[in-house]
C-alpha positions as a printed Julia matrix, in Angstrom:
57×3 Matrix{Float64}:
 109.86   90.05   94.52
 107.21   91.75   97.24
 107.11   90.95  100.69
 104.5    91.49  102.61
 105.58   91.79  106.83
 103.05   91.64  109.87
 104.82   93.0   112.85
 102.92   91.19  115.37
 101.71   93.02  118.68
 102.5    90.18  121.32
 106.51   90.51  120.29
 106.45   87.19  118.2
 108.6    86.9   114.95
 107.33   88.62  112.33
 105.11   86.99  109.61
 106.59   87.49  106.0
 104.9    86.49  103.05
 106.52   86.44   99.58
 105.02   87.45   96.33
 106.23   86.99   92.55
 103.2    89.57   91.51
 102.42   92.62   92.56
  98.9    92.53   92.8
  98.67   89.06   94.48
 100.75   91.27   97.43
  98.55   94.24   97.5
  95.35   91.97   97.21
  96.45   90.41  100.53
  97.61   93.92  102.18
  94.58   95.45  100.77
  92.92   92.46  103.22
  93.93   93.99  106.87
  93.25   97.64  105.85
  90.13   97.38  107.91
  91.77   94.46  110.45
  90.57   95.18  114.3
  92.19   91.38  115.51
  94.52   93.37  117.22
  97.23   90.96  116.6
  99.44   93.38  114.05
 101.18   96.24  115.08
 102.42   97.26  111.45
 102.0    96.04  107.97
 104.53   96.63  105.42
 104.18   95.98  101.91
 107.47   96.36   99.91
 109.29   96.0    96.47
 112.81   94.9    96.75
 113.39   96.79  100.3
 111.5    99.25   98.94
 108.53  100.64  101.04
 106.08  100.83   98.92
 103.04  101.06  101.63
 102.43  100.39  105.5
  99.2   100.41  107.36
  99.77  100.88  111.39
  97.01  100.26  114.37
């Protein structure tokens, strides 16, 4: 299973999205690469508590 985490900016609780794929995860990380909302602090995409990336603003 991937999760996909948005560590919000304004201290809310995080937003977590699960994925059976792999590329359905990525697709919607690959999404925020360019995000200026200012709403995310960090992004992690991972595999099983595995990091497998992060994008940070």
């Amino acid at each position: 299973m991937f999760t996909l985490t948005f560590v919000r900016r304004d201290h809310k609780p995080n937003e977590i999205y699960y994925y059976q794929k792999n590329s359905d995860a990525i697709y919607h990380f690959q999404l925020f690469k360019d995000d200026d909302s200012g709403l995310y602090h960090r992004i992690l995409l991972e595999d099983e508590s595995q990091l497998i990336d992060t994008i940070d603003y």
